[in-house]
C-alpha positions in Angstrom: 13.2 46.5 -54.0 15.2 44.8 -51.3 18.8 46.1 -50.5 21.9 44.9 -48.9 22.4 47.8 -46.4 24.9 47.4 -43.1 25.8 44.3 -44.5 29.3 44.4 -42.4 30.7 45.5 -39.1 34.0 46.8 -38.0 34.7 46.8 -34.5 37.0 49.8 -32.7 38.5 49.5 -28.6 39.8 52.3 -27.3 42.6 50.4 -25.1 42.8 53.1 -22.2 43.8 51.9 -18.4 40.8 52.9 -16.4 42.2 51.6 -13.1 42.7 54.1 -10.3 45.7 55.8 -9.6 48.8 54.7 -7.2 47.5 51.6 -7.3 48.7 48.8 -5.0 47.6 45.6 -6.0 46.1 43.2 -3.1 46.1 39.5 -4.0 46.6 39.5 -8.1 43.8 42.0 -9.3 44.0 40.3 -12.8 42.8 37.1 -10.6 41.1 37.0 -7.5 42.6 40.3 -6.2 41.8 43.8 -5.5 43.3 47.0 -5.4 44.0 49.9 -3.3 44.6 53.7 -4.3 43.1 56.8 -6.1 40.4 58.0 -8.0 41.1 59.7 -10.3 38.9 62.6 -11.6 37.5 66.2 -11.1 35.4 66.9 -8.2 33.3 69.4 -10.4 30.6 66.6 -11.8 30.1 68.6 -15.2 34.2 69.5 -15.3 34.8 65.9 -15.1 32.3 64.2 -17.4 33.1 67.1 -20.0 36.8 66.1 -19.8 36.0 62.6 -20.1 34.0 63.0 -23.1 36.2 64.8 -24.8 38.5 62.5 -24.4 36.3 59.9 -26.5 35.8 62.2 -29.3 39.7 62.7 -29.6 39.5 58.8 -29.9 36.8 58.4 -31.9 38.0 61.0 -34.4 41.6 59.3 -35.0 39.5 55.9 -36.0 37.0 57.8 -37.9 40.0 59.5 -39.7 42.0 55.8 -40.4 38.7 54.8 -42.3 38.5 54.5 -46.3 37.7 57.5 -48.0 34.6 57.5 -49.7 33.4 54.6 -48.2 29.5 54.4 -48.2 28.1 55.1 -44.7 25.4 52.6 -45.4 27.6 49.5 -46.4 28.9 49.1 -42.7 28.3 49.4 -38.5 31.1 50.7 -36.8 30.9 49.9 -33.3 33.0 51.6 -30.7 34.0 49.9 -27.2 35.7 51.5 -24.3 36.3 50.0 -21.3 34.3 50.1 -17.6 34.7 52.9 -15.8 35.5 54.9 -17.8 32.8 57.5 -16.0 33.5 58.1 -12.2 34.5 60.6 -9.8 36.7 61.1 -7.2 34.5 59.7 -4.1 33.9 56.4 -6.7 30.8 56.4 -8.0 29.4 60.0 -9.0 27.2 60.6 -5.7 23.3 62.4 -5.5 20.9 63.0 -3.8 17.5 61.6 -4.4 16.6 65.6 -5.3 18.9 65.7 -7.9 19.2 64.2 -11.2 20.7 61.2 -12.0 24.3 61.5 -13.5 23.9 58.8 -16.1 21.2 60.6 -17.7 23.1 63.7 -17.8 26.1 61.7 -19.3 23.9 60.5 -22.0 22.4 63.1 -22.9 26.3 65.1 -23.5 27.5 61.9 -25.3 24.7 62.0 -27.6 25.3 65.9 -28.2 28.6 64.9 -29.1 28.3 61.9 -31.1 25.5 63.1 -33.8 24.5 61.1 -36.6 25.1 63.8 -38.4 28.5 63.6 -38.4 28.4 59.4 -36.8 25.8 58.1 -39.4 26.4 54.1 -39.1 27.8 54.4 -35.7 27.4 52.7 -32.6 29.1 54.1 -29.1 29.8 51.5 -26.2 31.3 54.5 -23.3 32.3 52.1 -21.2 30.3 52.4 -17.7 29.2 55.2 -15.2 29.0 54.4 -11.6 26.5 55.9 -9.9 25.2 55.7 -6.0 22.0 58.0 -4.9 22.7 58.6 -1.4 20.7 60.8 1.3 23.6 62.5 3.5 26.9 61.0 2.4 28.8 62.1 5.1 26.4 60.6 7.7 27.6 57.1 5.6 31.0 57.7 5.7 30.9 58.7 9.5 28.8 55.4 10.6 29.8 53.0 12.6 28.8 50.2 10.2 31.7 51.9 8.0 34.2 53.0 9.6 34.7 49.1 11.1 34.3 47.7 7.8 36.9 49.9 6.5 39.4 50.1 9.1 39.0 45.8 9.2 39.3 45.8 5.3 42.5 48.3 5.5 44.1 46.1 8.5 44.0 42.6 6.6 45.3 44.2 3.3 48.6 45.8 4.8 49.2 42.7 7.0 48.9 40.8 3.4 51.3 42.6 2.3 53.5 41.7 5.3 53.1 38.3 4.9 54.9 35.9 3.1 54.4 32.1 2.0 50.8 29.9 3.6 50.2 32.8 5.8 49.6 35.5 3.6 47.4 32.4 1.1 45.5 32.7 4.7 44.9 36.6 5.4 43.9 37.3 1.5 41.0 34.4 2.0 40.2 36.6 5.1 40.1 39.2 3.1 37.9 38.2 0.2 35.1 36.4 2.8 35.0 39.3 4.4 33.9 41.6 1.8 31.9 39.1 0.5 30.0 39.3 3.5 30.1 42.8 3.4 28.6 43.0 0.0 25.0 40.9 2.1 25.0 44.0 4.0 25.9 47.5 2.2 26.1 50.6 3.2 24.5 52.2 -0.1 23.8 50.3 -3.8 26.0 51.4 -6.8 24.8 51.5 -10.4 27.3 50.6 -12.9 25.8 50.9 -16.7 27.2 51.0 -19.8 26.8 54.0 -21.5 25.4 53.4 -25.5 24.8 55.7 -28.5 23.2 54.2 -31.4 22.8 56.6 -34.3 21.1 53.6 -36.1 17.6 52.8 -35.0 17.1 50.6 -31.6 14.5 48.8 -30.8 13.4 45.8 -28.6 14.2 42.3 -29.2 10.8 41.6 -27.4 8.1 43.5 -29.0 10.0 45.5 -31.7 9.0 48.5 -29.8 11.1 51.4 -31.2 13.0 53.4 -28.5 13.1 57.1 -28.6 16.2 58.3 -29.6 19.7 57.2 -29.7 20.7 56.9 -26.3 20.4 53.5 -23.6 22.1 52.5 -21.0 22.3 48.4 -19.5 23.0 47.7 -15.8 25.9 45.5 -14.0 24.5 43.3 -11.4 28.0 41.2 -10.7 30.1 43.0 -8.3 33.7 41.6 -7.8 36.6 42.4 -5.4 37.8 45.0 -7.1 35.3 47.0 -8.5 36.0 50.0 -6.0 39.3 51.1 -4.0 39.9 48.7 -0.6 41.2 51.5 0.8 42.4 55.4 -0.4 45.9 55.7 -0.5 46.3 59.7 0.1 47.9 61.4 2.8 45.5 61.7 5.0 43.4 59.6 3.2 40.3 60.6 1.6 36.8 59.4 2.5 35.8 57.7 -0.6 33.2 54.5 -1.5 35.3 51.9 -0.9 34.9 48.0 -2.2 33.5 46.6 1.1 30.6 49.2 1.6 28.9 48.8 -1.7 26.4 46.3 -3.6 25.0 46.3 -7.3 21.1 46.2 -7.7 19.4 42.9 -8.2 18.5 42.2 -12.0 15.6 39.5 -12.2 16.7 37.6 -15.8 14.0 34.9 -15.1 12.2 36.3 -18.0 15.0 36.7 -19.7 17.7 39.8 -20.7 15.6 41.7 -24.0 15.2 45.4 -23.4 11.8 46.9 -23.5 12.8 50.4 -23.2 16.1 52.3 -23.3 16.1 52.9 -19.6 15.3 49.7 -18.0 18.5 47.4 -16.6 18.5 45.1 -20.1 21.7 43.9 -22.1 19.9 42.8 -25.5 19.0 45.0 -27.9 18.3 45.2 -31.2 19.0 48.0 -34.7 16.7 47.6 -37.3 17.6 48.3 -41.0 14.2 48.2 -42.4 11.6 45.1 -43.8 12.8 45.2 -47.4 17.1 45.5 -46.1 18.8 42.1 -45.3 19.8 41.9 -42.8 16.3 43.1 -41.2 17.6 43.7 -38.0 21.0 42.5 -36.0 20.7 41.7 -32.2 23.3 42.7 -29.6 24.0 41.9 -26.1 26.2 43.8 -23.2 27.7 42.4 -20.6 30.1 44.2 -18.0 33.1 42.9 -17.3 32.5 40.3 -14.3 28.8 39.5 -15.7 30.6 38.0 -18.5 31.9 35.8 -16.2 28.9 34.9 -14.7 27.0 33.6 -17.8 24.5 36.4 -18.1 23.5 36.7 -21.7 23.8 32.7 -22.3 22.1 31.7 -19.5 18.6 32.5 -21.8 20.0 31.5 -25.0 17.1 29.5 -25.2 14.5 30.9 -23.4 14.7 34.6 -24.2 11.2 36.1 -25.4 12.4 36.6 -28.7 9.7 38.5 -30.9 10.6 35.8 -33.5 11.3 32.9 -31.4 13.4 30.0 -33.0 15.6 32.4 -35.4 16.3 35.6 -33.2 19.6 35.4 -31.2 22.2 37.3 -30.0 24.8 37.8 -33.1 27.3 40.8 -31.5 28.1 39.6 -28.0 29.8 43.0 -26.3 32.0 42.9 -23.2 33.2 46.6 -22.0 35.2 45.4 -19.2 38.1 46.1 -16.6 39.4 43.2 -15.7 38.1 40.5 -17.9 38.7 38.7 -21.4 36.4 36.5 -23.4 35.3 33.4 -22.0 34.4 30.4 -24.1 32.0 28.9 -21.4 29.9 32.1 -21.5 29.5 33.0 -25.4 26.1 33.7 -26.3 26.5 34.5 -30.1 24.9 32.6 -32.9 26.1 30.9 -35.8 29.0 33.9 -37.7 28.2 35.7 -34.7 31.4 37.9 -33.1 32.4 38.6 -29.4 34.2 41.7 -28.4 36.6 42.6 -25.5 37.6 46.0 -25.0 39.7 46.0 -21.1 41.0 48.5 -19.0 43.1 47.0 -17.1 45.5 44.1 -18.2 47.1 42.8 -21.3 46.5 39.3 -22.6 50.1 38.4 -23.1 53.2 40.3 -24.1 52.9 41.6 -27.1 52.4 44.9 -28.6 51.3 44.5 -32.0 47.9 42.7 -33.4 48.1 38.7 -32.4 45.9 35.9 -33.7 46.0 33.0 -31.8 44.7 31.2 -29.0 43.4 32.6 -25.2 42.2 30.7 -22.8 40.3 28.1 -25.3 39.3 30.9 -27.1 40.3 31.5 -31.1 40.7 35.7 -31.4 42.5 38.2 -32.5 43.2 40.7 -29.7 45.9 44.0 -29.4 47.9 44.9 -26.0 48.6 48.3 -24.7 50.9 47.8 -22.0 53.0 50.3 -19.8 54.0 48.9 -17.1 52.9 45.9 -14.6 50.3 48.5 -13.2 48.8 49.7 -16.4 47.7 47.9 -19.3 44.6 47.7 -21.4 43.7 45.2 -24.3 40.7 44.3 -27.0 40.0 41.2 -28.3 37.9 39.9 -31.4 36.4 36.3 -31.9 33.7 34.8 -34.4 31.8 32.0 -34.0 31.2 28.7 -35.9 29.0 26.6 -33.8 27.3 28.4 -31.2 26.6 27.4 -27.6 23.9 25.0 -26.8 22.1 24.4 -23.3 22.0 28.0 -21.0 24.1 26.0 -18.4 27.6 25.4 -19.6 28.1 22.8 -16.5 25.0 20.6 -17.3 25.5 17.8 -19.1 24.9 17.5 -23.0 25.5 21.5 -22.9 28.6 22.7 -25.2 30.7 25.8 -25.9 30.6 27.9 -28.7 33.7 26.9 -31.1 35.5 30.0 -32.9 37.1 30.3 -36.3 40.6 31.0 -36.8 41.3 34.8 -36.9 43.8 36.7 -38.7 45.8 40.0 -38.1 45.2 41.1 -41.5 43.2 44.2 -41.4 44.0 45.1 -38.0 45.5 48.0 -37.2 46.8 50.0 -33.5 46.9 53.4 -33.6 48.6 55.4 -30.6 47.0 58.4 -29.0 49.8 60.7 -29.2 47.5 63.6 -26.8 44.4 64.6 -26.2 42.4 68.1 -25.7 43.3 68.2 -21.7 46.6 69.0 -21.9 48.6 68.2 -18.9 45.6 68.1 -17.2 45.1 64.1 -18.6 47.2 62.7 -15.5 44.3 64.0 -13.0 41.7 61.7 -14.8 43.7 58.9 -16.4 46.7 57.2 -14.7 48.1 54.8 -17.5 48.9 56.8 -20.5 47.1 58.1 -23.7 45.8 54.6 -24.5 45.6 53.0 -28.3 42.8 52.6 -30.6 42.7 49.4 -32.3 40.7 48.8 -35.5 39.4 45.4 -36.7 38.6 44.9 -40.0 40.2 48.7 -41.0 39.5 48.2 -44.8 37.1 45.8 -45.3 35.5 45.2 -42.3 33.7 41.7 -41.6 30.3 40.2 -43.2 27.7 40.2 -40.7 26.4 37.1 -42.0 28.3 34.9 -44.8 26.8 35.3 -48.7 25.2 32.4 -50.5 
């Protein structure tokens, strides 16, 4: 007997600024620019990742208390977004030794503790990202030659930016950026940035239908940008910290394409399966952090990818945990009916501070601001697709965009975090505020694919 199972999806962003603190913006960090300041945090690993996560579930538990009572667990996917880095520590990225265990896995395996499907039955967690470096003798890094030149020339151009004025301070910021560009050819140690996920429905791969063990993955970042990590620490003295110019992101080969085979490897695409006799079967889903939005990632394979069932499969939830980046029309992967979701930690869209439905930057969505004050703001954004991309190459000729429907507000709802289970202890891992959580599609939700 066939069933109808998870036949609709709600999305949930938890809109919390995960910028550092006392930031000073260099250049316009919603553009091209960067940032100077803090990191925020515990300096006790398992202090500071605890705090963090409990932090989600106070988040997660004021959605999961907004939804319809009674409401059949099996009728719809909840999936939960917050934004990139969300997990680091107060040196950047959480540092180890090769000796030591890797803090991602760690992270994983306390986010799946927490979020059981027990008690999360048709849920699916995005945590943001944890950045990670594995580094021999950190100290012998910070104390090199190779950075302590980088950083003091990094420090120099940024304060003499903000002493200019007019062409010449166009002229130190271009400085500035080729400069750490050219940093980024030569690091001083390679940062992992992965998204965090918790699936308490089944995963498997989009390539072989393999079923992964258990409910926890992670996918890997290979775009680093600007302003990933502090330019330069802003204590008194400062602090010796990972700083933008000393770091680079692995390499990710996508020539084969971006499916996962296992829940481990550096993959965005993924897939849940809700049994042969359910429709829909199955529902693929793609990640992309933040900047590799920006850089195509998951559409440049749209028709390549080594779908298991090539010629139907694609991409149909297109996820973008992200600080620092909205959707972009030029790099939607989703199919036909297919949805894109934004959840940002660091600016708002426009602003307003209720649910919006209009346009952004070519883009039809619905999207919510939090917004305290030019330093701190956070959004999440919702669009759905009626014709989807074609050609992987949005600049070659006879490739086009995906178009987008026209999305409502109703259904939408923001609901403030009004405190959290760390007290007054929040400010020492979180500098702009409580944050929101904004539900789309509250009530009803949104069909994953349209009835006949």
């Amino acid at each position: 007997m066939s069933t109808t199972n998870y036949s609709k999806i709600r999305f949930i962003g938890y809109a919390i600024p995960t910028t550092p603190g006392n930031l000073v913006p260099i250049g316009n960090p919603n553009g091209p620019g960067a940032v100077a300041g803090v990191y925020l945090g515990n300096d006790d690993f398992l202090t500071d990742i605890t705090s963090r996560i409990s932090v989600l579930k106070n988040a997660v538990d004021l959605a999961k208390n907004m939804l319809p009572q009674g409401e059949d667990p099996q009728s719809i996917i909840n999936v939960f977004v917050a934004p990139e880095f969300y997990f680091h520590g107060t040196q950047g990225p959480y540092l180890h030794t090769p000796a030591e265990a890797d803090p991602a896995t760690l992270i994983l395996e306390q986010l799946q503790n927490t979020f059981p499907a027990s008690e999360y039955p048709n849920w699916t967690f995005i945590f943001g990202s944890a950045i990670t470096a594995k580094v021999d003798n950190i100290q012998n890094v910070y104390d090199s030659n190779y950075a302590t030149v980088r950083n003091s020339v990094v420090r120099n151009l940024s304060e003499n930016w903000q002493q200019a004025y007019g062409p010449l301070q166009d002229v130190v910021f271009d400085m500035l950026v080729n400069f750490i560009k050219n940093c980024h050819s030569y690091p001083n140690l390679e940062v992992r940035n992965r998204a965090m996920v918790v699936s308490n429905l089944a995963l498997s791969s989009p390539a072989n239908n393999r079923t992964f063990e258990g409910s926890g993955m992670t996918t890997e970042k290979y775009f680093v940008s600007n302003e990933d990590f502090l330019l330069y620490e802003t204590s008194t003295p400062p602090k010796q910290v990972i700083t933008e110019q000393m770091t680079a992101y692995p390499v990710i080969d996508l020539s084969g394409g971006d499916l996962k085979r296992s829940n481990d490897d550096k993959y965005a695409v993924f897939r849940q399966h809700y049994g042969s006799d359910n429709f829909p079967q199955y529902v693929d889903f793609g990640i992309e952090i933040c900047l590799d939005h920006s850089d195509v990632r998951l559409r440049r394979n749209i028709t390549n990818e080594p779908w298991s069932n090539p010629g139907v499969d694609a991409i149909h939830v297109q996820l973008v945990p992200s600080c620092g980046m909205q959707i972009v029309a030029e790099s939607v992967a989703a199919d036909s009916n297919g949805f894109v979701f934004n959840c940002d930690g660091q600016y708002n869209l426009d602003n307003t501070t209720t649910p919006q439905a209009n346009q952004q930057s070519g883009v039809n969505c619905a999207y919510t601001n939090y917004y305290v004050n030019s330093s701190y703001a956070a959004h999440t954004q919702l669009a759905s697709v009626i014709q989807p991309a074609t050609g992987n190459d949005p600049a070659r000729s006879g490739s086009t965009n995906a178009t987008f429907k026209t999305m409502s507000t109703n259904d939408i709802v923001c609901v403030p975090v009004s405190s959290t289970p760390l007290g007054s202890d929040f400010d020492q891992y979180f500098a702009g505020g409580y944050g929101q959580v904004h539900i789309y599609g509250l009530e009803n939700g949104y069909a994953l694919y349209p009835t006949t």
